[in-house]
N, C-alpha and C positions, 0 to 999 in steps of 0.2 A: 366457355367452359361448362363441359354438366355437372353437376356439383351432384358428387356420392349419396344414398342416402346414410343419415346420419344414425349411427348404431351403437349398440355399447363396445362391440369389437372394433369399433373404429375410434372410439374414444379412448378405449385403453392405447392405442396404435397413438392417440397423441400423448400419452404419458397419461392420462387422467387414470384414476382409481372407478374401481367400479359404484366403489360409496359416492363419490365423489361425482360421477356423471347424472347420478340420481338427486342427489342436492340440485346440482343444476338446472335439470328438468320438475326439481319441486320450487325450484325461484320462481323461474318462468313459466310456469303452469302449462308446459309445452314442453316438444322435443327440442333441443335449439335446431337452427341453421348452420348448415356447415360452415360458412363465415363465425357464425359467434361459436362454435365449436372450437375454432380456430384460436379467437380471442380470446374465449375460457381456459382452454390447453396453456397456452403462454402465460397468461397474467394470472393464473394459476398455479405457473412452476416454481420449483424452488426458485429459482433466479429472481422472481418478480416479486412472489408474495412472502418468502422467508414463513412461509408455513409451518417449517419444522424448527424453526430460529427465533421467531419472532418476541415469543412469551419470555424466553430466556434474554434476549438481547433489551427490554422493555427494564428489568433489572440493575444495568448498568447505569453510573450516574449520567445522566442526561442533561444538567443544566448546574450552573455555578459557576465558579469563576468570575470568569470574564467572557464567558459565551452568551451570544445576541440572538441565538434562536437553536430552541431545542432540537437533541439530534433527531434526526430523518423529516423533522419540519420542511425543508426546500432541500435545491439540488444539490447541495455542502454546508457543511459547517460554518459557522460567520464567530472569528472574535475579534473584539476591543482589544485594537494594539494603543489608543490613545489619540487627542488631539484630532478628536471627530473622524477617527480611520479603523476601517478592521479588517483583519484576516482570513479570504474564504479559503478551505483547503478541504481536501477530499482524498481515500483513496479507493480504487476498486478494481476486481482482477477480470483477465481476458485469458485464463489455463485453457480451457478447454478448444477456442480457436486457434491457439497460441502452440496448441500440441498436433494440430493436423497441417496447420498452415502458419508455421511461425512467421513470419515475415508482415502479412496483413494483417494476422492476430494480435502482434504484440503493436502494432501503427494506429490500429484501429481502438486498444485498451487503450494508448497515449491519445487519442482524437475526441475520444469518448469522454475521459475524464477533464479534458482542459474545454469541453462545451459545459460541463457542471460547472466549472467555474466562473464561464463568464455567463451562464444565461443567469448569475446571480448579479450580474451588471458590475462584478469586479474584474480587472485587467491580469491574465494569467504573468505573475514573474520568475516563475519559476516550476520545471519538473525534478520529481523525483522517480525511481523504480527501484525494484525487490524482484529480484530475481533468483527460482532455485530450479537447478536441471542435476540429471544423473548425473555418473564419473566421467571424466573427459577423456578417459579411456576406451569407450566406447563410440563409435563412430555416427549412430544417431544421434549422440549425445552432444556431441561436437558442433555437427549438422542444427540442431533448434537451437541450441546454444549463439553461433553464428548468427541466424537469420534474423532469431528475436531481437539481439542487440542490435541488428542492421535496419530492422525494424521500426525499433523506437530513436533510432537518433536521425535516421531521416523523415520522418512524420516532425521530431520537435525538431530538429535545423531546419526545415523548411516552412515549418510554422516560425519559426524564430522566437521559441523561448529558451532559457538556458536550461539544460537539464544537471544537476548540479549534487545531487546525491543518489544512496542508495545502496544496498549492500545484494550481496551475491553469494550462493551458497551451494557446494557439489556434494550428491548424496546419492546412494544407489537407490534408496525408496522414490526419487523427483524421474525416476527414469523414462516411464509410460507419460508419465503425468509431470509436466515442465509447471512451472509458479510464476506467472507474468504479473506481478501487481503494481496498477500505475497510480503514483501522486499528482495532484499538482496545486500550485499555490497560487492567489491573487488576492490583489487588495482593491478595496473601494471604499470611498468615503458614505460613512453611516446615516444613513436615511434614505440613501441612491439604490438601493439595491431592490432586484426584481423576485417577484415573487411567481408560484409555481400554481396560480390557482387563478381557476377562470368565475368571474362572477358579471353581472351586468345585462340584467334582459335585453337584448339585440345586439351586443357587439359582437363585431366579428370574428369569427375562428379563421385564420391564417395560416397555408404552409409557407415556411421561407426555406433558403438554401437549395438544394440541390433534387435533383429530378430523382425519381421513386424508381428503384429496381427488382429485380430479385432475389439479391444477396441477400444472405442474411436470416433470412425467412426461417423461423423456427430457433435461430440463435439461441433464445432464452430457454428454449427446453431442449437444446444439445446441450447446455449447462447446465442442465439439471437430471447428468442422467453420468454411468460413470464412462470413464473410456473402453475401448473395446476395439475390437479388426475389424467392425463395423464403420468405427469411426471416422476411417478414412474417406468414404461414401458422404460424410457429414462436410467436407469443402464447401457446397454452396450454403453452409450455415454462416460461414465465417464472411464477415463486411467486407467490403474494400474501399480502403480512405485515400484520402485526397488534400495534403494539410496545405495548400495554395488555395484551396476553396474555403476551407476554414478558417485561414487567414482572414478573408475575405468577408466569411462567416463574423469573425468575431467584432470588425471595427463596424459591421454594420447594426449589427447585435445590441453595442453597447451604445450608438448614437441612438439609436430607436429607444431605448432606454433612458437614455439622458432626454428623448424629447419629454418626453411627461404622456407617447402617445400607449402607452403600453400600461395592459391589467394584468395579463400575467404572461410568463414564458415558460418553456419546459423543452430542453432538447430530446429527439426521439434517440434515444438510445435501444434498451432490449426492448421488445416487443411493438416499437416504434411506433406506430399511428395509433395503436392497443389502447399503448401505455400512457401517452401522454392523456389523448383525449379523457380517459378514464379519469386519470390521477388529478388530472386538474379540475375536471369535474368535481370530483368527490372533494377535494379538499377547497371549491368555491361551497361546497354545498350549493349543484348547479348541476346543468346538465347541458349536452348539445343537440344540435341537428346537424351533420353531416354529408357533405354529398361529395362522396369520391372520385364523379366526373370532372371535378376541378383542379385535382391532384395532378400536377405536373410530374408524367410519367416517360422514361428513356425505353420500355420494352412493350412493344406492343401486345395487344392480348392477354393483358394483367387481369385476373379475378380480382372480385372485392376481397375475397379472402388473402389475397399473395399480397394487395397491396396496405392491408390492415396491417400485414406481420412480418412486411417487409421491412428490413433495420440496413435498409442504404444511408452510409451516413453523411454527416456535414448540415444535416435537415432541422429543423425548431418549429413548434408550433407556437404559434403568439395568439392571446388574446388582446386586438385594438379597440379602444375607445370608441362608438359609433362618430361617421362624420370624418372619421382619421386614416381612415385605408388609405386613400389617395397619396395623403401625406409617409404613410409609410410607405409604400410602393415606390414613391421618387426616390427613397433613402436605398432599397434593396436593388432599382435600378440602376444608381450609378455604383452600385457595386457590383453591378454584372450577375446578379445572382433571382433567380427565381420568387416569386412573391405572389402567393393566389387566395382568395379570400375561398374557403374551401364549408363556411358553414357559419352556428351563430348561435349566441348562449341561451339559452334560456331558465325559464325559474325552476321548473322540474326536475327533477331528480334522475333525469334517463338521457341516455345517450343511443340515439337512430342515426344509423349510417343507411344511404342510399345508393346504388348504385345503377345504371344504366336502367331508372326504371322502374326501379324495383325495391325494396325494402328489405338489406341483407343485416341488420342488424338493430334489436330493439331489448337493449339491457339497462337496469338500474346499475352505474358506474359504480355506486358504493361498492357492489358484488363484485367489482375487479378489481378495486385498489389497493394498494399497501397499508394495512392499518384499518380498511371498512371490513367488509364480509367476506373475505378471503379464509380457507381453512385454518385453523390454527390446532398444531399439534402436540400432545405432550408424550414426547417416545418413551420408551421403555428403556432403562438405563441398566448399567453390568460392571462391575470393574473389572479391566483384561486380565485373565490368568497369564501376560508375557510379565507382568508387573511383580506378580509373586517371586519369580528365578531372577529379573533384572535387579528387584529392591534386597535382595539375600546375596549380591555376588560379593566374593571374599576379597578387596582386593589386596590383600596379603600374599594369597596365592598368586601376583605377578612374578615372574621374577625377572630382575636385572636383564635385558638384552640387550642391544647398541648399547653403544659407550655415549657419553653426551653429546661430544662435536658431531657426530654422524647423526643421532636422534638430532639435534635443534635445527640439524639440515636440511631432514625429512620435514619436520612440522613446519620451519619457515617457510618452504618452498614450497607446500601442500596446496593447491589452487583455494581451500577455504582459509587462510591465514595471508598467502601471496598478495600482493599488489593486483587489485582490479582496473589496472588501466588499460589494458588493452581493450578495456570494455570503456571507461568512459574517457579513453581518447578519442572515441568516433563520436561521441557529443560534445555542442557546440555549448561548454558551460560559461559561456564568458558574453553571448549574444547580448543586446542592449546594456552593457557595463554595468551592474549591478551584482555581479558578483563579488563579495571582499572574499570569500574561501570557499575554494572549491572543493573537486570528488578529493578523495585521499586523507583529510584528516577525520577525527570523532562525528563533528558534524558538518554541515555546511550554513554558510551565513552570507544574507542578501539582505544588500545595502537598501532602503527607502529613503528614496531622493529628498518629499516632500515633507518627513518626519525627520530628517536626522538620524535615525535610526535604523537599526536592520533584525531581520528574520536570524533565528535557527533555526536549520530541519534537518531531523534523521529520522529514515525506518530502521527496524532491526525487529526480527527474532532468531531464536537457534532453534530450531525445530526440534532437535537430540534432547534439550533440555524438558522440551513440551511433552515429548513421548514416554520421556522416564516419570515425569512427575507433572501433570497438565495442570494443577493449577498454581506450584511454585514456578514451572517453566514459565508461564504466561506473566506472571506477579516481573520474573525477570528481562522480560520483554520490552514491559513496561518501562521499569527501573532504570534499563541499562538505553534504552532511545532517549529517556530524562538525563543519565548523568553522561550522552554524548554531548547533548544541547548543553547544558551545565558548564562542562570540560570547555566550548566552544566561545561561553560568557553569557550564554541565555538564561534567563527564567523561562523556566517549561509552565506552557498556557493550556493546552488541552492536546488532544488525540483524535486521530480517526486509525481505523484497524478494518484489516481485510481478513476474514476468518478463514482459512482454508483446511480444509478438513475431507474427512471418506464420505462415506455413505450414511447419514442417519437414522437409516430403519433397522443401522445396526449395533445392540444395546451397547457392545464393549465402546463405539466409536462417538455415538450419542452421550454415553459417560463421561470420556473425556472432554467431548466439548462443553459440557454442562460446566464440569470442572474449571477449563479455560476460562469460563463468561465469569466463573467467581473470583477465580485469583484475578482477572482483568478488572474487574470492579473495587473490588480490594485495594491495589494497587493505587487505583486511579483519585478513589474517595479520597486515600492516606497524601498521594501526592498535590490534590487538589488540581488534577486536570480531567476536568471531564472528556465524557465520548462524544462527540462533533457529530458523528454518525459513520458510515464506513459499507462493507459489503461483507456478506457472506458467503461463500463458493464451500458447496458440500458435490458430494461423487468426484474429489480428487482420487479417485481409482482407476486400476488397470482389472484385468484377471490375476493378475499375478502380485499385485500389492496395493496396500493403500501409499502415499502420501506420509510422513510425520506430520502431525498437527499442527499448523504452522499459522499459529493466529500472528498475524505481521501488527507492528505497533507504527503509527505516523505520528513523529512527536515535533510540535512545533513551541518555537519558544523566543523570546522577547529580549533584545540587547538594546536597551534603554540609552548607553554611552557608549559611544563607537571605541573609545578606548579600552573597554572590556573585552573586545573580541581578539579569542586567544585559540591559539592553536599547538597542534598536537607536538611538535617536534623540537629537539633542541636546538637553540640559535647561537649559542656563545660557547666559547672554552672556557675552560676551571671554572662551571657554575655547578653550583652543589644537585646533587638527585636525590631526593627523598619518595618514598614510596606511603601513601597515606592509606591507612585499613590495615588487612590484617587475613594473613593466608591459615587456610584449615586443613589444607592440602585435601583438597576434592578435585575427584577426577571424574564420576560419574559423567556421564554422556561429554567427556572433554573429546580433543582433537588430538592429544595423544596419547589415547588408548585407543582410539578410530585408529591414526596412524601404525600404532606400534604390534597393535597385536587385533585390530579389527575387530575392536568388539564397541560394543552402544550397550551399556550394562550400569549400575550404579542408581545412585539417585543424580537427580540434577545438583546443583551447587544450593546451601541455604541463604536465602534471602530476609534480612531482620529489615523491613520497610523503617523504620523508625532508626535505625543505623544509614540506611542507604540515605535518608531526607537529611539528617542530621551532615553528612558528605557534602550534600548538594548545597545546603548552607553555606558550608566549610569553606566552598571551593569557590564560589561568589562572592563570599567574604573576603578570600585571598586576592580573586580578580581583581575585585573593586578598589583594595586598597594596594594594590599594582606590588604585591608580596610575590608572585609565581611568574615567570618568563613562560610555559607552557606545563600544558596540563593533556593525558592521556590515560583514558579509562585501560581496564585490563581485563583482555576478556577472553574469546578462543586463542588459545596458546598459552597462557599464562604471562606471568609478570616477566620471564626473558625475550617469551617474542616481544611483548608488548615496549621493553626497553631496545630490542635491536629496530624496534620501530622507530621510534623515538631519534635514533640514528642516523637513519638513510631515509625517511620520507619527503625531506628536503629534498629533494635532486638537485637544487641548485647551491648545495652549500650543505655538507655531509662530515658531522660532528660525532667522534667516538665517543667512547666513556669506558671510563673502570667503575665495576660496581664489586660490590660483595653482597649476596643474597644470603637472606640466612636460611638456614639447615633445618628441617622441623625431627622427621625420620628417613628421608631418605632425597638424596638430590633430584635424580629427575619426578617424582613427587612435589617438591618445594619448587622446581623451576617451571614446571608446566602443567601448575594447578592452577582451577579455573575460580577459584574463591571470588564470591561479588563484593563489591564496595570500594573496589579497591582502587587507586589512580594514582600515575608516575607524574610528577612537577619538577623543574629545575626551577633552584631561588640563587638569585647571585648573590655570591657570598658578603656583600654589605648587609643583604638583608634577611642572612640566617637568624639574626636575634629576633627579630619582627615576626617573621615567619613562623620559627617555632613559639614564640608566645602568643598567637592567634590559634595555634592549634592546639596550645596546653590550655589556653581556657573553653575553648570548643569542647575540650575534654572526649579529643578523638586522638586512634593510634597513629603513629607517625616514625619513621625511621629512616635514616641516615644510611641512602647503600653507595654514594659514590663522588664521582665528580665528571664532568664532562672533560673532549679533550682529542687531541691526537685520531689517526688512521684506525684505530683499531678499536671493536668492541670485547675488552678484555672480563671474563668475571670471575670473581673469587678466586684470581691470581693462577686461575689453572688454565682455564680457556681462554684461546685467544682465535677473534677474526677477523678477519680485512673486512675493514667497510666495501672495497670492490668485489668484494668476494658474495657481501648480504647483499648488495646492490643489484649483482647478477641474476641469483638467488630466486629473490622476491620480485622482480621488475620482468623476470623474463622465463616464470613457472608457467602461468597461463598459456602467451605466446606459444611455447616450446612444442607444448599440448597440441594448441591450435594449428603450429607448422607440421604438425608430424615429428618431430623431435624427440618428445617423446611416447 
């Protein structure tokens, strides 16, 4: 290949800034090399260096708890779940592949993020994902929608981990721009775990996994840029995975690991041979020699440059102990998987790549890494003038439309409210038995064999909620992923968050995420769960819209007694319903005012963090001393979808109820308000006395709306509906979509 000369028009062509190509050139006291041009470009963009992110995300809380290493330290977050074990979890998004080439976009986010967890040398048990696309109304909508979910459940069935949570969200601003955010979760006993940093004068630098191609190539700065009709051209950015090799990948991964032959590890994810070599460099305080003629390559005629920044996945770089190659080489052989000693550490602070001869690369690593000399920005902030007209709208001025049976039949069946099974029936959430609760209730909860004990997980945010008010939205993100876990029987231990957001260079959109990072912080100090670490995804844009600000929250949480674990729905007749908290009747950015008259107007719903905690008490309290038969948060739709939930989410044994809701000024107001704190429990009526005397000395609200019972969900004596009628409803709005139906 003749490699370009390297110019400033060419460096803009790789996303660099003109400020920013001259920094470069004043590092290196030179022009660079089109290879390290390449390598600047990437490890450079937003995807890699959180340039525009960084400062503000350094602010949240980072360490407490029961966290064993601070956030963005190694590949994921690590906490003490106890009894010498701890919990590695991560989340991070794949939008912009995910929106040209759904299918290997969203297989390759799920491939990507369950190698963060094990090259921490813990066993992945579990995925989760956050998914938000346009209205299914539309027919490309349908189309990403389809392929992502097809996406991610054959990458984790065929990887064989259960995928087990996640929530799902339809919105005409996701339309350009779809929301792929993948979780996943593992565990490993504490002291076993690998670190992401190369140190040790002569040991060897290692490629393992899979042969180099060149997909992928530039991945990390199509991510860092917004969408566009261009886009489409951007295909060979996007990976293509292979979760039979990662399989493969991982038991070899974690043996080499358990040998004691390993210094450090790091999977290539964005910017791939860039990234790793760099990051681990810099964070061995160390540096490499590299020679790219060892890189086990599938396309012939590969530049140093294509194969620097090529992100073929299923790949790892390892640093071994000198003396130990051999010995790991036997380990990657009987796994069928590639294993090439490719280079070797040394004490200097620089990383030189070789290639055919030649000398294509000669950089101090610090200058590429997350957290050394990377740019760091402080944008220019604005608060949106849509803020002024949303935060004034009158909602007095509604008036009366649908009668109620017809509105609770719109909003129940509404794909954001509806049953998301059609989505996580094509995931395998029951693979190695470990599941106690699956997709479909608050949260989900996975059993640990060797503890006794088990996980809760849930994502959640509402985007609507982030737009009207970014930093109460995000406060409620928080809160309400806490009182799924809660609701579920956990103690919430910490968080990781995928930020997704527009463009930063632009002041109203920079405002608001400033905002977000503070009510995230807020939140998280009050709850006492720190940030694990997480991703950032800015240019969720089209021409035609941003994205809602859609900071996703991953909250994991701790069920000490297998016997706490509780779930959402009612199990018995004539058991009493009480409803805990306390409605304001807030409709702001709710789901029906979306539905009924299409509007995203209002403020979000208020959040008293010190009210929400004091919940979370309440409701552990009740678990623990086996007062509540089930417990369900209330949230998009209000306290009647949240009860006709409570109904039919059983499928296999479908419980009506009479309720009476009370009245504040107006019914559909009091019925499908989004008020926080709030959560439905049934107590069986032996232990109404216990019940209500746990909650009068908690000295929180509580009320009396019913009882369980009979075919029908009847309320306030006026309405009435077939449970086969909500069953219909909710279990077959998505589908209907999906078939053409509707």
């Amino acid at each position: 290949m003749i490699e370009p000369e390297v110019t400033l028009k060419l460096a803009l062509e790789h996303g660099l800034t003109e400020e920013e190509f001259s920094w470069i050139c004043d590092k290196l006291g030179r022009i660079p090399s089109f290879t390290e041009l390449g390598i600047y470009s990437v490890m450079w963009s937003e995807h890699c260096s959180y340039k525009n992110s960084i400062a503000l995300l350094k602010t949240l809380p980072r360490s407490g708890g029961r966290l064993l290493v601070g956030a963005g330290e190694e590949n994921a977050g690590l906490v003490d779940i106890g009894n010498g074990y701890a919990v590695a979890f991560k989340v991070e998004s794949h939008n912009h592949p995910s929106a040209v080439e759904p299918y290997q976009g969203a297989a390759t986010g799920v491939g990507g993020i369950l190698r963060d967890i094990f090259t921490m040398g813990a066993r992945p048990i579990a995925a989760l994902n956050s998914l938000r696309f346009g209205e299914l109304s539309k027919p490309r909508n349908k189309f990403l929608f389809e392929w992502v979910v097809k996406g991610i459940a054959d990458y984790g069935n065929c990887f064989g981990v259960p995928t087990v949570a996640g929530d799902v969200y339809f919105d005409d601003s996701y339309t350009d721009n779809p929301l792929v955010n993948a979780m996943a979760i593992g565990i490993v006993k504490v002291g076993r775990t690998a670190s992401a940093a190369a140190h040790g004068k002569g040991n060897s630098v290692m490629i393992v996994g899979s042969s180099t191609g060149r997909d992928g190539i530039h991945g990390a700065t199509f991510a860092s840029e917004e969408i566009s009709e261009k886009s489409e051209s951007k295909r060979p950015s996007v990976q293509v995975g292979d979760p039979f090799t990662e399989k493969l990948l991982l038991e070899a991964t974690l043996e080499i690991i358990r040998s004691g032959y390993v210094v450090g590890i790091q999977d290539m994810g964005a910017a791939g041979i860039s990234c790793s070599t760099s990051e681990m460099s810099h964070k061995g305080n160390s540096g490499m020699k590299i020679n790219l003629d060892k890189v086990p390559l599938r396309e012939k005629g590969m530049s140093a440059y294509e194969i620097m920044l090529s992100e073929s996945q299923e790949r790892m770089l390892v640093v071994v102990k000198k003396g130990c190659e051999e010995k790991v080489k036997e380990i990657f052989d009987k796994w069928d998987l590639n294993c090439e000693i490719i280079g070797e550490v040394i004490d200097e602070q620089n990383l030189s790549v070789n290639y055919q001869g030649e000398c294509k690369v000669n950089i101090n690593p610090y200058d590429l890494a997350l957290g050394g000399g990377t740019p760091v920005y402080h944008r220019e902030i604005k608060e949106p003038e849509y803020l002024i007209k949303t935060r004034n709208f009158d909602f007095n001025s509604l008036k009366v439309g649908t009668k109620i049976p017809e509105l609770f039949k719109k909003i129940f069946s509404s794909p954001n409210i509806a049953s998301k099974k059609w989505v996580y029936e094509q995931y395998d959430s029951m693979v190695r038995t470990n599941t106690i609760v699956g997709p479909g209730c608050d949260a989900s909860v996975i059993y640990i064999k060797d503890l006794n004990t088990a996980i809760a997980a849930k994502t959640d945010c509402n985007g609507r909620y982030v737009y009207l008010n970014p930093k109460e939205g995000t406060k409620i993100a928080v809160a309400e992923s806490a009182r799924n876990v809660v609701c579920s029987g956990g103690v919430p231990l910490a968080i990781t968050n995928c930020l997704n957001f527009g463009n930063p260079y632009k002041p109203e959109m920079y405002w608001i995420f400033k905002q977000a990072i503070e009510g995230m912080g807020e939140a998280c100090r009050f709850f006492d769960t720190p940030v694990t670490g997480g991703n950032v995804s800015f240019y969720n844009e089209s021409p035609d819209r941003a994205v809602y600000p859609t900071p996703l929250i991953g909250m994991v949480g701790l069920i000490e007694n297998l016997k706490n674990v509780t779930t959402s729905y009612f199990k018995n007749e004539d058991y009493l319903i009480y409803i805990l908290g306390e409605d304001f009747e807030e409709m702001g950015g709710s789901e029906y005012l979306k539905i009924e008259y299409d509007l995203v107007v209002g403020d979000c719903p208020k959040i008293d963090l010190a009210k929400e905690k004091k919940l979370h008490q309440l409701i552990l309290d009740l678990i623990d001393k086996s007062l509540i038969n089930s417990a369900h948060d209330i949230s998009e739709g209000g306290v009647i979808c949240a009860l006709a939930e409570c109904c039919i989410i059983n499928e296999e044994k479908t419980i009506g109820a009479g309720v009476d809701i009370p009245i504040k000024s107006r019914e559909d107001f009091s019925f499908f308000s989004e008020s926080q704190s709030r959560v439905i429990v049934s107590v069986s009526p032996e232990k109404k006395e216990g019940f209500e005397k746990v909650c009068s000395e908690a000295n929180y609200k509580y009320e009396l709306l019913g009882k369980t019972g009979g075919d029908l969900f009847e309320v306030n004596k006026k309405y009435q509906f077939k449970l086969t009628d909500l069953t219909e409803m909710y279990y077959g709005s998505i589908p209907n979509y999906m078939n053409g139906k509707i």
